[in-house]
PARO-788615 format. One record per residue (C-alpha): residue in one letter; z negated, y negated, x negated; residue number from 1. Coordinates in nm, 4 decimals. Example, Ala and Ser with C-alpha at 12.3 -4.5 7.8 and 13.67 -1.06 7.14 Angstrom:
r type A, c3 -0.7800, c2 0.4500, c1 -1.2300, seq 1
r type S, c3 -0.7140, c2 0.1060, c1 -1.3670, seq 2
END
This chain:
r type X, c3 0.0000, c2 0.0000, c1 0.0000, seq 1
r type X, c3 0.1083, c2 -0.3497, c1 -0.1264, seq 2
r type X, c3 -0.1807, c2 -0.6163, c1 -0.2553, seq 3
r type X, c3 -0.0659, c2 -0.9086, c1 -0.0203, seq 4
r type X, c3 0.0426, c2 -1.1737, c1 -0.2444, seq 5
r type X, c3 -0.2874, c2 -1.3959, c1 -0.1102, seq 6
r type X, c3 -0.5325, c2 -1.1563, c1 -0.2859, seq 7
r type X, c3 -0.3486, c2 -1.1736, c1 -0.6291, seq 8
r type X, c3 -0.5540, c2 -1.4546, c1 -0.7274, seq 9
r type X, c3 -0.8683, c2 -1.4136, c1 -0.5968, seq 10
r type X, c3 -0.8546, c2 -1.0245, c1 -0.7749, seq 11
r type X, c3 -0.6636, c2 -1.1591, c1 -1.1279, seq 12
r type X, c3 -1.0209, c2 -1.3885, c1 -1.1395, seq 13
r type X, c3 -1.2354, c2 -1.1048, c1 -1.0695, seq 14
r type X, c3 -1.0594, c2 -0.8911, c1 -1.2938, seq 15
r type X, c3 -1.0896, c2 -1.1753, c1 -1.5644, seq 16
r type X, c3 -1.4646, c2 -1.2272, c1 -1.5041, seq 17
r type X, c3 -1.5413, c2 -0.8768, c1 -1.5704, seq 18
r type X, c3 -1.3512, c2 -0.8680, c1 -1.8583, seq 19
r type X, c3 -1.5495, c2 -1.1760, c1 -1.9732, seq 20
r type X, c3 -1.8553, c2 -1.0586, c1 -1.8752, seq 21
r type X, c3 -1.8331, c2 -0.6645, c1 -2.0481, seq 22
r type X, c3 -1.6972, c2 -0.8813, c1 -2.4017, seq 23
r type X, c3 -2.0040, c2 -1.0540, c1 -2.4191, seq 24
r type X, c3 -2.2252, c2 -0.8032, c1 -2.3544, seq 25
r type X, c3 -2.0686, c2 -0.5395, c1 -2.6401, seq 26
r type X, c3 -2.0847, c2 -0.8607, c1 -2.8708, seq 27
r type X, c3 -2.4271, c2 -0.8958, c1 -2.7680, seq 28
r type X, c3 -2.5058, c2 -0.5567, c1 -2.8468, seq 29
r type X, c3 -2.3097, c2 -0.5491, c1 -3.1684, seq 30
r type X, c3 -2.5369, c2 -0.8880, c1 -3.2586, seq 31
r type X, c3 -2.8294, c2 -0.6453, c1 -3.3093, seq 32
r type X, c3 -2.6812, c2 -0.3638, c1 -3.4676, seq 33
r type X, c3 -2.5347, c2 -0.5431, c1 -3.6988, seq 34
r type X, c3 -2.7868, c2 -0.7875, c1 -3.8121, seq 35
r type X, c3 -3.1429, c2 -0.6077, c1 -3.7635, seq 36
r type X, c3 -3.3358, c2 -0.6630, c1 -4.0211, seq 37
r type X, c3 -3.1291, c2 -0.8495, c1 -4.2301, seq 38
r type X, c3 -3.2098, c2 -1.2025, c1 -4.4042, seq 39
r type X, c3 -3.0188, c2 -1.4396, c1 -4.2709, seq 40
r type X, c3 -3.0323, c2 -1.7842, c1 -4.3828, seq 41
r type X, c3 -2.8538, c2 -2.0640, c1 -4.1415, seq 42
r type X, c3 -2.8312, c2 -2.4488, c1 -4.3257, seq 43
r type X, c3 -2.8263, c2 -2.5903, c1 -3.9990, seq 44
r type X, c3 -2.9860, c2 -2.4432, c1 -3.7777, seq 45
r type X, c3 -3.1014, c2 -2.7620, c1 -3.5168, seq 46
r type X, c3 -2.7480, c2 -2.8222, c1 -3.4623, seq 47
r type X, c3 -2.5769, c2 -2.7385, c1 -3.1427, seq 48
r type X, c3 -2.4059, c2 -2.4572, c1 -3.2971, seq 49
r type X, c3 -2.6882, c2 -2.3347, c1 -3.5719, seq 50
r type X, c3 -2.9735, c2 -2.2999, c1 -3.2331, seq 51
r type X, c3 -2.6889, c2 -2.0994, c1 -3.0791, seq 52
r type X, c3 -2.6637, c2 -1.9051, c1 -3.3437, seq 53
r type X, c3 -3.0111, c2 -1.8684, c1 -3.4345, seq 54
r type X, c3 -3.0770, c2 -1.7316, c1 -3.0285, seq 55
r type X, c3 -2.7812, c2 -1.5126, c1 -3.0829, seq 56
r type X, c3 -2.9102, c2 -1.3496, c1 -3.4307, seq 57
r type X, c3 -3.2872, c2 -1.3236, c1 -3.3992, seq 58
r type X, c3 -3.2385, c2 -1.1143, c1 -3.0938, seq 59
r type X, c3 -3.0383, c2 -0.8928, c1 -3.2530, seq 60
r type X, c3 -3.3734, c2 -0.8576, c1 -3.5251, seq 61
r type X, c3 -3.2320, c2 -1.0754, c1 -3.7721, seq 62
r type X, c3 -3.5272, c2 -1.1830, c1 -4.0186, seq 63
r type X, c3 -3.3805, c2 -1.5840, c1 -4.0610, seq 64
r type X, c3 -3.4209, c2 -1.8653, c1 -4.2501, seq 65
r type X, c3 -3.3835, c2 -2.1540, c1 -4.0353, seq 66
r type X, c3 -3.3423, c2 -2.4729, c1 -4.2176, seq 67
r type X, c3 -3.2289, c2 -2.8366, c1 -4.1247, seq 68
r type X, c3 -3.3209, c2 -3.1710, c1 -4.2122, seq 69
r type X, c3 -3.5423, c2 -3.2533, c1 -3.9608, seq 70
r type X, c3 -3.9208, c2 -3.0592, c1 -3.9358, seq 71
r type X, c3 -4.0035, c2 -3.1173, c1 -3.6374, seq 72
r type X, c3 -3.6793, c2 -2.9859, c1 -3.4244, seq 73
r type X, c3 -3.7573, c2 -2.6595, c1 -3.6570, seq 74
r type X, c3 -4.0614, c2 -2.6271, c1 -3.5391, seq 75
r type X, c3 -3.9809, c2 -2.6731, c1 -3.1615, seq 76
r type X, c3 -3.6759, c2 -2.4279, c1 -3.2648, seq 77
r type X, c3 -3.9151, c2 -2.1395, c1 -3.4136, seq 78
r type X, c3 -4.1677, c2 -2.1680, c1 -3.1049, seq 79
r type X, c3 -3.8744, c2 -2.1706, c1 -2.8382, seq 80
r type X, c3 -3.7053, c2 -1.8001, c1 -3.0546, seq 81
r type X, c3 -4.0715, c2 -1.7006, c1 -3.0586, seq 82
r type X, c3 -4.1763, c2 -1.7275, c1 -2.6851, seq 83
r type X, c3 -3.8493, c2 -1.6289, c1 -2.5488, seq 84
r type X, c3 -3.8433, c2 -1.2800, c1 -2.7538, seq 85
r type X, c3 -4.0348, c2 -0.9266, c1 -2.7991, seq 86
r type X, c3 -4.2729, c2 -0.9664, c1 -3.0918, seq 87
r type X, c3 -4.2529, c2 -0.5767, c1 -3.1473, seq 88
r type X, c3 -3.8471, c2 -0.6313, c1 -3.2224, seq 89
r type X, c3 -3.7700, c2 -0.9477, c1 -3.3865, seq 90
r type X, c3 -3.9277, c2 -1.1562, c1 -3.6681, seq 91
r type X, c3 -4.0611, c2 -1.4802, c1 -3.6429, seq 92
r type X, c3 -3.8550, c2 -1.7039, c1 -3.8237, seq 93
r type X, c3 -3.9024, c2 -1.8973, c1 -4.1893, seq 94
r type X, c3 -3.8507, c2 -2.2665, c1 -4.1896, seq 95
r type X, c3 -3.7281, c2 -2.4741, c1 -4.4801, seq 96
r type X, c3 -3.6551, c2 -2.8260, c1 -4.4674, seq 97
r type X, c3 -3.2879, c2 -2.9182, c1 -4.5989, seq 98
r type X, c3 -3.0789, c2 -3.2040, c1 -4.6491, seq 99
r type X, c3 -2.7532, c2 -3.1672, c1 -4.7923, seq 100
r type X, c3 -2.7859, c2 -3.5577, c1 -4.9097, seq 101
r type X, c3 -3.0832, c2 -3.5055, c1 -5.0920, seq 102
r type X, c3 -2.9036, c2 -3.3064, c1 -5.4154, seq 103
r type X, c3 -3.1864, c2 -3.3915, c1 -5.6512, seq 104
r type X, c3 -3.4268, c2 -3.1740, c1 -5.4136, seq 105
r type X, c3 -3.1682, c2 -2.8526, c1 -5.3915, seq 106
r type X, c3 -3.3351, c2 -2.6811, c1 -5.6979, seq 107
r type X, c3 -3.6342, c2 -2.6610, c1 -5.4826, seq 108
r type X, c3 -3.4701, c2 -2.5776, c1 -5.1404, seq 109
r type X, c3 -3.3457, c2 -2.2694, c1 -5.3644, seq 110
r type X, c3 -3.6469, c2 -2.1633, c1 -5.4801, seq 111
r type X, c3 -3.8333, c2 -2.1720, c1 -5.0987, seq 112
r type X, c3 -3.5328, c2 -1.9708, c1 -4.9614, seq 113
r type X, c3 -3.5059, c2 -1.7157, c1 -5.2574, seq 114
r type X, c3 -3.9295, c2 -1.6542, c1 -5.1837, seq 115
r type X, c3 -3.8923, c2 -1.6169, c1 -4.8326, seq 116
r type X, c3 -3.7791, c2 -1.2575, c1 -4.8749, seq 117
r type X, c3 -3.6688, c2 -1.2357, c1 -5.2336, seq 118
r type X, c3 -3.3091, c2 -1.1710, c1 -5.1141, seq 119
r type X, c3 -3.0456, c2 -1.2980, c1 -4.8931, seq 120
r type X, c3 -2.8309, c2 -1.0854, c1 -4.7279, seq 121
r type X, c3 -2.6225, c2 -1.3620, c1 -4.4841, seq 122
r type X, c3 -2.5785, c2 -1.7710, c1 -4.5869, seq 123
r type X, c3 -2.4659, c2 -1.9084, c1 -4.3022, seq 124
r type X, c3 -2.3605, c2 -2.2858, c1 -4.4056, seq 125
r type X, c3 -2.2962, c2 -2.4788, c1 -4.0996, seq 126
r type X, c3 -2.3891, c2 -2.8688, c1 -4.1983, seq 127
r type X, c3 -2.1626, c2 -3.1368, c1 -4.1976, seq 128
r type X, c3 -2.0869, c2 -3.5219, c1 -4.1616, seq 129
r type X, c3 -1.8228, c2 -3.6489, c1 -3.9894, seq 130
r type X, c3 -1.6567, c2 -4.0194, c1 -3.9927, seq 131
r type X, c3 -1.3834, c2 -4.1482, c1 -3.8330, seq 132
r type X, c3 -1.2486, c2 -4.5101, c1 -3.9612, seq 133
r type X, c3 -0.9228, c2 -4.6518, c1 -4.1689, seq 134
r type X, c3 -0.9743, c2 -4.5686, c1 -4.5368, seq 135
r type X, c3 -0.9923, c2 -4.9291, c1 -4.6308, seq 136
r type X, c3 -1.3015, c2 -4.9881, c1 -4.4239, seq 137
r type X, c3 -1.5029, c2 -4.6788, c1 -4.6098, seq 138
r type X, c3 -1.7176, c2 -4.7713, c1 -4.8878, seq 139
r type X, c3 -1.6951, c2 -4.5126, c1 -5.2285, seq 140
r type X, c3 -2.0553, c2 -4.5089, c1 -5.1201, seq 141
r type X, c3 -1.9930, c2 -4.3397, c1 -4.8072, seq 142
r type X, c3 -1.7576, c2 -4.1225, c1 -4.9528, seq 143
r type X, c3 -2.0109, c2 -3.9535, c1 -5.2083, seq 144
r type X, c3 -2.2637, c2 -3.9242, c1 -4.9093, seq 145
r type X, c3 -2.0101, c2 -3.7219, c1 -4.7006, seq 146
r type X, c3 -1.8840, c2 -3.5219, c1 -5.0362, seq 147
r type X, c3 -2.2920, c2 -3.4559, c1 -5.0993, seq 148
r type X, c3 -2.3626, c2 -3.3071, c1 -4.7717, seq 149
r type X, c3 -2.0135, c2 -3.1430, c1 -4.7042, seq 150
r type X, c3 -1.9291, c2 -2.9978, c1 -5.0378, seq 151
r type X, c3 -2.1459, c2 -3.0055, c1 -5.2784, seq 152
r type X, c3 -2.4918, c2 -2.9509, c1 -5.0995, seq 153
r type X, c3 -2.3016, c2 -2.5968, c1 -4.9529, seq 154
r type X, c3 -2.1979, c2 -2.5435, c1 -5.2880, seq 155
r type X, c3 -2.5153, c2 -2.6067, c1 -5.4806, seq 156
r type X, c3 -2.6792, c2 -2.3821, c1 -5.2345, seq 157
r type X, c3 -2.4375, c2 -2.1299, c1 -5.2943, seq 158
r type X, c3 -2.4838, c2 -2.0896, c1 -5.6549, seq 159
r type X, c3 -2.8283, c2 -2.0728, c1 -5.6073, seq 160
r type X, c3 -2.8126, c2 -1.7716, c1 -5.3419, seq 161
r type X, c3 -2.5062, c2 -1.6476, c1 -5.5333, seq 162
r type X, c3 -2.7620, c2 -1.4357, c1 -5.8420, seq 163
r type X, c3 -2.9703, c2 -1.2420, c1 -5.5625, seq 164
r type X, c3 -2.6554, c2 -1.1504, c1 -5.4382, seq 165
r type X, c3 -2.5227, c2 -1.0163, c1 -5.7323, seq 166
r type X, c3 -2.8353, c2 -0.8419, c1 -5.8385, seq 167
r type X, c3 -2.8205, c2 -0.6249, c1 -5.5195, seq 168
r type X, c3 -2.4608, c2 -0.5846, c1 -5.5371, seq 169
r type X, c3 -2.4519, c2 -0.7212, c1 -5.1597, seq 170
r type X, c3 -2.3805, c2 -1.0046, c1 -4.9669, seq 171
r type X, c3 -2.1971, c2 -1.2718, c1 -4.7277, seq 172
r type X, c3 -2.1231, c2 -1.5907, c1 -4.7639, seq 173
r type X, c3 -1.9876, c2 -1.7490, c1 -4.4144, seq 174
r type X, c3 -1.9038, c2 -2.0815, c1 -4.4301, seq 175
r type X, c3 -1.8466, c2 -2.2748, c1 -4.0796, seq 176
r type X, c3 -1.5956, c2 -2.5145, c1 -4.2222, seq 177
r type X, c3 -1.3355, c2 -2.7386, c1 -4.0110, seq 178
r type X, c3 -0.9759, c2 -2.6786, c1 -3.9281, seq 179
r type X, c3 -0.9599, c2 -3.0390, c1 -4.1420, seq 180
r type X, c3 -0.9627, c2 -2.7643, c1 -4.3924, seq 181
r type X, c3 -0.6255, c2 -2.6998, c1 -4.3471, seq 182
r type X, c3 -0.4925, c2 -2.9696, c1 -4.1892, seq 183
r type X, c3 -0.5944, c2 -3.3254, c1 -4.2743, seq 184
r type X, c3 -0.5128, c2 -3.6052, c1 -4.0007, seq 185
r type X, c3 -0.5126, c2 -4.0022, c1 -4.0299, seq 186
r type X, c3 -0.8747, c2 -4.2245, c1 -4.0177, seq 187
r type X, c3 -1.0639, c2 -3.8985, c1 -4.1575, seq 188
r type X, c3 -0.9849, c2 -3.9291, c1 -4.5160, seq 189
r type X, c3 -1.3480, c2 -3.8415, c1 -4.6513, seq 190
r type X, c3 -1.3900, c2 -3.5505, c1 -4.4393, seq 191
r type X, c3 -1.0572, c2 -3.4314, c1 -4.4560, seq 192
r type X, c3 -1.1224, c2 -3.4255, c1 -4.8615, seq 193
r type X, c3 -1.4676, c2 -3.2606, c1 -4.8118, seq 194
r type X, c3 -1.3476, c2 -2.9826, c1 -4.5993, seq 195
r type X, c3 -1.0521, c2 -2.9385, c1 -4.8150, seq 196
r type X, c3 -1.2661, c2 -2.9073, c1 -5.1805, seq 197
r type X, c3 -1.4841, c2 -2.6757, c1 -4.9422, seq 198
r type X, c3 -1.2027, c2 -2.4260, c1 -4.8408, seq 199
r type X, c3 -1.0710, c2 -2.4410, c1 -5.1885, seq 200
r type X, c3 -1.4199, c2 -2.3692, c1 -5.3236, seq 201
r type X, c3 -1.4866, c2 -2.0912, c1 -5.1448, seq 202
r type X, c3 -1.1382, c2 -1.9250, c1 -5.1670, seq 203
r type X, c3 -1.2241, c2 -1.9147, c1 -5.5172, seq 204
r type X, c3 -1.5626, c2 -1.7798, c1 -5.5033, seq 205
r type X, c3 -1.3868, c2 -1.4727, c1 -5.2873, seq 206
r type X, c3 -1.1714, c2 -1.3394, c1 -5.5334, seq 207
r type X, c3 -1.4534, c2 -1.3795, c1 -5.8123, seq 208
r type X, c3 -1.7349, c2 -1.1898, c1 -5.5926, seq 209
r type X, c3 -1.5306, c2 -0.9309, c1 -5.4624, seq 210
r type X, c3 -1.5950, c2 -0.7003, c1 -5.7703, seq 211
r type X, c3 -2.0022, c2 -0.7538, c1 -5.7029, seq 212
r type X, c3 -1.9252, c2 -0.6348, c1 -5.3091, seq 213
r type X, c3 -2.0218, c2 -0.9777, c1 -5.1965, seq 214
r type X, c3 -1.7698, c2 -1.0910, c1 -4.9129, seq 215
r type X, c3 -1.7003, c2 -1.4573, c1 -4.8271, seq 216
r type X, c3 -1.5739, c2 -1.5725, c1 -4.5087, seq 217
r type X, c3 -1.4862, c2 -1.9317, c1 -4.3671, seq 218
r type X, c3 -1.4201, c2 -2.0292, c1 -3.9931, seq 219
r type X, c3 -1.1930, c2 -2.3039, c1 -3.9337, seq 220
r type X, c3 -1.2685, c2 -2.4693, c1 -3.6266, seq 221
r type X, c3 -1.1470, c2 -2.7506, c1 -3.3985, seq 222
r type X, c3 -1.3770, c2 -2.9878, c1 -3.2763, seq 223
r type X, c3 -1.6489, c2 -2.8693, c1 -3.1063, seq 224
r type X, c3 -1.7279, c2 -3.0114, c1 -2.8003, seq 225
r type X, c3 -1.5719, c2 -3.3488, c1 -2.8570, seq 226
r type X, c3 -1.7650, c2 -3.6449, c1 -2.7885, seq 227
r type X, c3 -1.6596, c2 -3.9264, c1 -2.5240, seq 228
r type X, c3 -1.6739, c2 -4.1551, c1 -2.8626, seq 229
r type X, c3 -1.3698, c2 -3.9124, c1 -3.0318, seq 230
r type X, c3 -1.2313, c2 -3.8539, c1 -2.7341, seq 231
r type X, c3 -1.1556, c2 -4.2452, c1 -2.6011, seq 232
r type X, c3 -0.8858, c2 -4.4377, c1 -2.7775, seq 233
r type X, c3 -0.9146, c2 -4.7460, c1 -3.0715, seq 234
r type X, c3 -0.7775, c2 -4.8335, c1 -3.3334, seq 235
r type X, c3 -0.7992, c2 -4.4884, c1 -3.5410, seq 236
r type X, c3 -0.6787, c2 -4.3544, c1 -3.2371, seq 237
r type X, c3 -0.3126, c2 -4.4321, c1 -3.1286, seq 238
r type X, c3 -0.2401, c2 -4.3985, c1 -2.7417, seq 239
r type X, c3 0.1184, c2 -4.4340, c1 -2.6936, seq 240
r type X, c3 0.2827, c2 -4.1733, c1 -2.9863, seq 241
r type X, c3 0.3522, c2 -3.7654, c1 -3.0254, seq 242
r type X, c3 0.0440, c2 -3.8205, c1 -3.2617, seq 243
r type X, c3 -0.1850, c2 -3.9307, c1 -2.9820, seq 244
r type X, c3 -0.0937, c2 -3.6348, c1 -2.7817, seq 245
r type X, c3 -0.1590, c2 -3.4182, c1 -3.0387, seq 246
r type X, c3 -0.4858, c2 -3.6019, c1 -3.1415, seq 247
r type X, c3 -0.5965, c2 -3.5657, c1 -2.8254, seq 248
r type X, c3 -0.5716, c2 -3.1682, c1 -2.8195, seq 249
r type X, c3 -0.7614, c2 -3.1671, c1 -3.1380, seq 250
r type X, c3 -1.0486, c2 -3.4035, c1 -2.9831, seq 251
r type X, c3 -1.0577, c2 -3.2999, c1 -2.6125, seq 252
r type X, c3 -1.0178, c2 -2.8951, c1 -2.6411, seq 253
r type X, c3 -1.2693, c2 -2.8380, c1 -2.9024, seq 254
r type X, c3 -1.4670, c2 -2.4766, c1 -2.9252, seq 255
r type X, c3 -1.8453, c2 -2.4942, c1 -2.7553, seq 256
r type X, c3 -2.1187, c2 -2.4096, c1 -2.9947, seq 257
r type X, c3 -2.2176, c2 -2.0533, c1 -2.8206, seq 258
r type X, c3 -1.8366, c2 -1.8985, c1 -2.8522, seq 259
r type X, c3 -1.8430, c2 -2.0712, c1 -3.2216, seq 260
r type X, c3 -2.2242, c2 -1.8791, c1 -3.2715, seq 261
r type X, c3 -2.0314, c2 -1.5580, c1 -3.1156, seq 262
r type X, c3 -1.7587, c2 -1.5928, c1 -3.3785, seq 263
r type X, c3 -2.0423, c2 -1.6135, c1 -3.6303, seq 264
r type X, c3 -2.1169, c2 -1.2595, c1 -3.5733, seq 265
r type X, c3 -1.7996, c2 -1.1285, c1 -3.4873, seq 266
r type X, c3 -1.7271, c2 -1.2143, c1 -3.8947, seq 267
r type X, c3 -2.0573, c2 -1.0950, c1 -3.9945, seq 268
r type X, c3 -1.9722, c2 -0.7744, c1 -3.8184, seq 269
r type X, c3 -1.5982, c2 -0.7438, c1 -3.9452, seq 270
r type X, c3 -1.6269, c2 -0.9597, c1 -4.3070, seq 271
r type X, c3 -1.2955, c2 -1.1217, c1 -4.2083, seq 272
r type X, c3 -1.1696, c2 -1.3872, c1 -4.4898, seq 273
r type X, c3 -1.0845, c2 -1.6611, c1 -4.2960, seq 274
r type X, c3 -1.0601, c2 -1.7332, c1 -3.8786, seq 275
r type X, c3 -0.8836, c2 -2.0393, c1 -3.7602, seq 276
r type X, c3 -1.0702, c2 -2.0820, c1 -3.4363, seq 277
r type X, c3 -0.8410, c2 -2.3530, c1 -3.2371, seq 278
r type X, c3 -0.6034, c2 -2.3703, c1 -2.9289, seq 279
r type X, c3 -0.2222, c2 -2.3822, c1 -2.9203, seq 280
r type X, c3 -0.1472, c2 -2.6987, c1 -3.0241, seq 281
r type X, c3 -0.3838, c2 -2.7032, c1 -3.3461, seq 282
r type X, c3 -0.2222, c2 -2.3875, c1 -3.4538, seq 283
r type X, c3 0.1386, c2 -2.5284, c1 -3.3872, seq 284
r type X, c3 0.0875, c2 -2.8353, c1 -3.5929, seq 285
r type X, c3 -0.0591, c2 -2.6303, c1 -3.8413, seq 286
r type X, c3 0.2553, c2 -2.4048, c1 -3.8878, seq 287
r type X, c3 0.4616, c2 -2.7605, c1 -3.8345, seq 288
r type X, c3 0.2754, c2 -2.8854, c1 -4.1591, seq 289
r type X, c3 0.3706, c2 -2.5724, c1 -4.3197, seq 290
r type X, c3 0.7450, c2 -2.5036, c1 -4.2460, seq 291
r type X, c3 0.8259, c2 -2.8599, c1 -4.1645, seq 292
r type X, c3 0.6361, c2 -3.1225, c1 -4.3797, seq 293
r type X, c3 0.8552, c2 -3.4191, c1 -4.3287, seq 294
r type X, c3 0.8831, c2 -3.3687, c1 -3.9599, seq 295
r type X, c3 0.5219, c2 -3.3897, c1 -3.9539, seq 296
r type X, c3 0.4130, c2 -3.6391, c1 -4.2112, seq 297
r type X, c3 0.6605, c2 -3.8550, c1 -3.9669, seq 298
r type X, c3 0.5428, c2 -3.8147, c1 -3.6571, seq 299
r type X, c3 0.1837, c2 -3.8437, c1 -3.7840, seq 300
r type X, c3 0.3150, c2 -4.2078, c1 -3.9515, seq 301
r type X, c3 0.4957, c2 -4.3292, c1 -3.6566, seq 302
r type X, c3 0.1184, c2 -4.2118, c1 -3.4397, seq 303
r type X, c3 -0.0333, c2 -4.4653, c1 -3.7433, seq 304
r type X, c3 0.2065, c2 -4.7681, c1 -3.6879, seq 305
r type X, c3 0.1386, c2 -4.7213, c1 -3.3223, seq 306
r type X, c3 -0.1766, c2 -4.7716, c1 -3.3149, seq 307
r type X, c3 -0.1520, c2 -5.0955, c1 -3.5633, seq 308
r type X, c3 0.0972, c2 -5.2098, c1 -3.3497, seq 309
r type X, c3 -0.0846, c2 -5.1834, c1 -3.0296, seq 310
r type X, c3 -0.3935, c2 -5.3525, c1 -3.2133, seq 311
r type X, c3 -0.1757, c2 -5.6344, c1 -3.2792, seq 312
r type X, c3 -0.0266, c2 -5.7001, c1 -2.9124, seq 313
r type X, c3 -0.4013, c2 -5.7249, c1 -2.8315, seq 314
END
């Protein structure tokens, strides 16, 4: 007997939302096989994404490290993981304070992780900075304070963690970087340049560690969750080019911070290299970049000269 055509709909959603539902709940599950009672440091963890993440591996019976720069939002974080979960099957959680800015105090941020347990077995590096404004208007002062707590804070950090590792022969670095990574884009010069040294970094690192069975993963994301500030046109954002419409998918279709905590553990689970975690369009202009440079280094200056324009006619 034929489905009439006014019940495709209603079942294709049904059929979707179970599909939906049974994925999370076998990665849910796989969250605590695969991270039980392993030390798991996160760099950020009062972030949107790092609490996520946090929820996501200490019910699994992750022992974690949960650091960030401010104390008391680690706190509230440890006491929230702690009353929400089964004292008999999870940990309670370490807390270190860390700020990527502060290099002169890494050295010491080292040494507190490294005696938590004596070993990590996950670093989860998840901090950044972002600024959006013309290059002109960014101090070199600002630019060291975004290369401090984008590249070389994660990097410091890194080296530190990096001897345990070797020592036990084990290990993963996963690095939550940026799809600016990959694919740098006007008024974003200093992050574009952090994420870049970052991915280049780390792409390194992988081919050196390999031989130690330490594995080192980075997730290129879009934004997540843009903000009504990225997300509403000015002057580093051009409204009437190819480039704004592009922009736009970049800013208004980011990734939320639980299915960016899922694909945390989805590469902790499967030790992929790299994941570019973005919709169509991101992934299109990435390829464009790739096959067609001039085509795109054009339309990105004509999105550029739009935007001065239209500043001008104001």
């Amino acid at each position: 007997m034929a489905v009439p055509s006014v019940m495709v709909l209603p079942l294709l959603v049904v059929v979707f939302a179970g599909i939906y539902y049974f994925y999370h709940e076998i990665i849910h599950f796989m969250s605590k096989s695969i991270v039980q009672n392993k030390v798991v440091v996160i760099t950020d963890a009062v972030s949107a994404m790092g609490n996520e993440c946090a929820r996501l591996l200490h019910e699994g019976g992750a022992q974690l490290v949960l650091c960030g720069p401010n104390w008391d939002k680690l706190e509230s974080l440890q006491d929230s993981l702690c009353s929400d979960s089964d004292p008999s099957k999870t940990f309670p959680p370490k807390l270190v304070l860390l700020d990527f800015s502060d290099i002169d105090r890494m050295e010491d941020v080292i040494t507190e992780i490294s005696e938590c347990y004596g070993y990590v077995d996950v670093l989860i590096c998840n901090g950044s900075m972002k600024v959006k404004a013309p290059v002109q208007s960014l101090s070199l002062e600002m630019d060291k304070i975004i290369m401090d707590v984008n590249y070389f804070g994660p990097v410091t950090l890194a080296k530190g963690i990096l001897p345990l590792m070797i020592a036990r022969r084990t290990g993963h670095f996963v690095i939550v970087n940026s799809i600016q990574g990959r694919l740098a884009v006007p008024f974003r010069t200093s992050f574009s340049a952090s994420k870049h040294a970052v991915q280049a970094f780390f792409d390194c690192l992988r081919a050196e560690v390999e031989e130690y069975g330490i594995s080192v993963s980075t997730i290129n994301h879009t934004f997540i969750n843009a903000s009504a500030q990225e997300a509403t046109p000015s002057l580093s954002q051009p409204t009437n080019a190819l480039w704004a419409y592009i922009l736009s998918k970049f800013t208004t279709h980011g990734v939320s911070p639980k299915s960016l905590a899922y694909e945390v553990v989805r590469v902790v689970n499967r030790k992929r290299r790299e994941v570019l975690l973005a919709h169509p369009i991101p992934w299109v202009a990435l390829y464009i970049r790739s096959l067609m440079p001039s085509f795109f280094f054009s339309v990105v200056a004509a999105g550029v000269k739009d935007a001065a324009m239209n500043q001008q006619l104001k």
